[in-house]
C-alpha positions in Angstrom: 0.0 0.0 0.0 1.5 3.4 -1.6 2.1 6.0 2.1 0.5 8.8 -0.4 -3.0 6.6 -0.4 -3.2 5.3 2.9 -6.4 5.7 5.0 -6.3 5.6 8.9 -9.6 5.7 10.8 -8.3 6.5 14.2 -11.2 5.3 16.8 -10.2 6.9 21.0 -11.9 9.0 23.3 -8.9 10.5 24.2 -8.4 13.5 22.3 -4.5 13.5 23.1 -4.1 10.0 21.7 -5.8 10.7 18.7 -3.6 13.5 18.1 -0.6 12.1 19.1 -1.0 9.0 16.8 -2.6 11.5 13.9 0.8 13.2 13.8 2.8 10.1 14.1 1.2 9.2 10.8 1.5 12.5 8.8 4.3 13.8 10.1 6.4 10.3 8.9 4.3 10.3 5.7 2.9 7.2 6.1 -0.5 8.4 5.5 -2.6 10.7 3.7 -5.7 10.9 5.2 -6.5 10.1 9.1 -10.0 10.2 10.3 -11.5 10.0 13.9 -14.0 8.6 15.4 -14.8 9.4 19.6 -17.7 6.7 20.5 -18.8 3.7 19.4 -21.4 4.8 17.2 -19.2 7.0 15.7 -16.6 4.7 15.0 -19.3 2.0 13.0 -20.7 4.8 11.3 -17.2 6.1 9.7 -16.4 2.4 8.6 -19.7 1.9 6.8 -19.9 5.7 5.3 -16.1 5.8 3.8 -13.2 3.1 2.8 -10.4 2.9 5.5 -7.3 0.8 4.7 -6.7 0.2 8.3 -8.6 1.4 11.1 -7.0 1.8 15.0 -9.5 1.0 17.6 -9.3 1.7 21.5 -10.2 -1.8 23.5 -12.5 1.3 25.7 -14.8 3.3 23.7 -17.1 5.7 24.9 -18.9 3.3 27.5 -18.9 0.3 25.1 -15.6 -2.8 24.7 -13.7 -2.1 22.3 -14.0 -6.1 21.1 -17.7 -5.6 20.9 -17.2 -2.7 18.7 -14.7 -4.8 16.9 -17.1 -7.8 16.0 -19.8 -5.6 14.7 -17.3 -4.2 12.5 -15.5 -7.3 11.2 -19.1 -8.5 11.1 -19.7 -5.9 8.2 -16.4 -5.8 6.4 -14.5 -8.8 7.3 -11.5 -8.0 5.3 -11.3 -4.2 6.8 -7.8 -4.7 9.3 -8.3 -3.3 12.7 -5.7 -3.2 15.1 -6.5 -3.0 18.6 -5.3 0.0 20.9 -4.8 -0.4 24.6 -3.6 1.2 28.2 -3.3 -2.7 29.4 -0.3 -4.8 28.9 -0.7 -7.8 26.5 -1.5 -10.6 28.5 -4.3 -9.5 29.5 -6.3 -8.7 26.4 -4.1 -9.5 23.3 -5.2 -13.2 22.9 -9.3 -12.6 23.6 -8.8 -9.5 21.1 -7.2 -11.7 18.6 -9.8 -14.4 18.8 -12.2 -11.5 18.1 -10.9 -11.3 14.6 -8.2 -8.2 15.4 -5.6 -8.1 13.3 -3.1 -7.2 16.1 -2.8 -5.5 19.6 -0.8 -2.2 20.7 0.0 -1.2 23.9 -0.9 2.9 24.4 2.8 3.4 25.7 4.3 2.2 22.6 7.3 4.0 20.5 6.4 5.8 17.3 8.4 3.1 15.5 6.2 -0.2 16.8 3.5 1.7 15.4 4.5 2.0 12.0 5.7 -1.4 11.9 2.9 -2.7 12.8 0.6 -0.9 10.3 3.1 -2.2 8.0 2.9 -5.8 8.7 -0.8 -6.1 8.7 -1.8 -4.3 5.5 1.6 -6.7 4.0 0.7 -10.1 6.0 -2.6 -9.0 7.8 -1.4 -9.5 11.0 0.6 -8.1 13.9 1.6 -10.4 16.3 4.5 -9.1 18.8 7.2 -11.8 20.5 5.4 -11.3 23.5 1.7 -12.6 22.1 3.3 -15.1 20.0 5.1 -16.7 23.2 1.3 -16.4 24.7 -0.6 -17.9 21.5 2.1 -20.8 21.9 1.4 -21.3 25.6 -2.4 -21.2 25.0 -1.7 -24.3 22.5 0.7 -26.2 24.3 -0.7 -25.8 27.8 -4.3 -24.7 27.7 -4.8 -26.3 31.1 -2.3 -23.9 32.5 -4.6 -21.1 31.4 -5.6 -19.0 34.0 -9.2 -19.2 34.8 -10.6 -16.3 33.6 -9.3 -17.3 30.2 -12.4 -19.4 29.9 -14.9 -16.4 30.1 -16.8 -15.3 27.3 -16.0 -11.6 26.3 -19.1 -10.3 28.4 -18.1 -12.8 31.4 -14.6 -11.1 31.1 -16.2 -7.5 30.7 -18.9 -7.9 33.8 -15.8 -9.1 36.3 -13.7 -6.1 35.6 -16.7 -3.9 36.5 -17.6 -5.9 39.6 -13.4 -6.0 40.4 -13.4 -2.0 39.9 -16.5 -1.4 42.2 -19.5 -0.9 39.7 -22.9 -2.2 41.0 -25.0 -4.3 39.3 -27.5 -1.7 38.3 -24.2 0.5 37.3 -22.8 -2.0 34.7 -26.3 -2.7 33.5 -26.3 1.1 32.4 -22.8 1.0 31.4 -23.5 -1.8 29.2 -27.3 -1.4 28.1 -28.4 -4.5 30.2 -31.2 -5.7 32.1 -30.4 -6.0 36.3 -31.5 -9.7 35.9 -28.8 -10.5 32.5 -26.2 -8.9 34.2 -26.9 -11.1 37.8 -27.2 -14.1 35.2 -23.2 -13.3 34.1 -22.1 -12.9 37.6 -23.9 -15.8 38.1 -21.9 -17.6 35.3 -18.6 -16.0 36.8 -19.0 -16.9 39.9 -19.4 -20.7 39.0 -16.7 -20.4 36.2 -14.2 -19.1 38.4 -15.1 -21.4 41.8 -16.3 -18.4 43.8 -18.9 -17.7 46.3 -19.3 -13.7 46.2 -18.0 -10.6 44.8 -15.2 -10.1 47.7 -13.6 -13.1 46.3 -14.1 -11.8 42.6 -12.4 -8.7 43.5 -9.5 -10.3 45.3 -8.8 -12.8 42.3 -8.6 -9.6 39.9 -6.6 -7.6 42.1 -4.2 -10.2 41.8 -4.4 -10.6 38.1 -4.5 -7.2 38.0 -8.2 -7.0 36.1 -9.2 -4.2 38.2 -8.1 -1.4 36.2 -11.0 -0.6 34.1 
């Protein structure tokens, strides 16, 4: 893909990132246009209403995952590369992103020249794994009993714990995530029995120490 054509949709609801990783990419050249997207909506609207060649999505957006967002898009235009932006460090999200159908993960902190590089290798090979997720896609193969549990949670399992871990109430992650009181007791139900635990103290004690918390 010739620099002078390329098309990055930049999807963050931080302004400062989006302006940081805007200049990245004009000032180096390596792109001609550079959209940006704020919320969800926003973000699935600019996909469907112009052609990206490679759109940069934040795994938080504007109250809504980041993988949800992800699946509706892939959903629509499955050949459309997405890589996957993040404050969290990549064992915690790069695999369950990657299942999703993202074609790689970047850490927020990362230097201007992982950036490039991997913007590079997904629009040559469509995907951007680092050494660090390869070493963890290999793991997940060779040992997926040595996993840790919350590996085995769906993405809204995953999304409901690290609400519950950072504090939120039921009725507060039912707003946050357009659900009914009941659903979201249903997937702390699930959680709970997933995970062997008896109540939310225990669910916030296993995240602190797998550092889920942070959301």
């Amino acid at each position: 893909m010739n620099a002078q054509n390329l098309k990055v949709l930049i999807c963050d609801d931080h302004e400062l990132i989006r302006e940081g990783l805007k200049r990245i990419l004009l000032d180096t050249g390596k792109a001609s246009r550079v959209g940006e997207a704020t919320q969800a909506a926003d973000a699935i609207e600019a996909v469907r209403r112009e052609s990206w060649d490679i759109v940069i999505l934040d795994i938080n957006l504007g109250g809504r995952s980041g993988i949800e967002v992800l699946k509706e898009i892939k959903a629509e235009f499955p050949r459309l590369p997405v890589l996957i932006l993040s404050m969290y460090p990549e064992e915690q999200f790069a695999l369950r992103v990657i299942r999703a159908g993202a074609n790689g993960y970047l850490n927020k902190n990362l230097a201007k020249k992982v950036l490039i590089e991997a913007i590079r290798q997904v629009l040559a090979d469509g995907q951007y794994i680092s050494a660090k997720v390869t070493e963890q896609l290999l793991n997940a193969v060779k040992q997926p009993a040595g996993q840790p549990l919350h590996a085995t949670l769906s993405d809204r399992e995953d999304q409901v714990l690290r609400l519950i871990a950072a504090g939120r109430t039921v009725g507060e992650i039912g707003r946050q995530l357009n659900l009914s009181v009941k659903t979201v007791s249903t997937y702390r139900s699930i959680v709970l029995r997933k995970l062997s635990m008896e109540n939310n103290a225990q669910l916030m004690r296993y995240a602190q120490e797998h550092e889920l918390d942070d959301w």
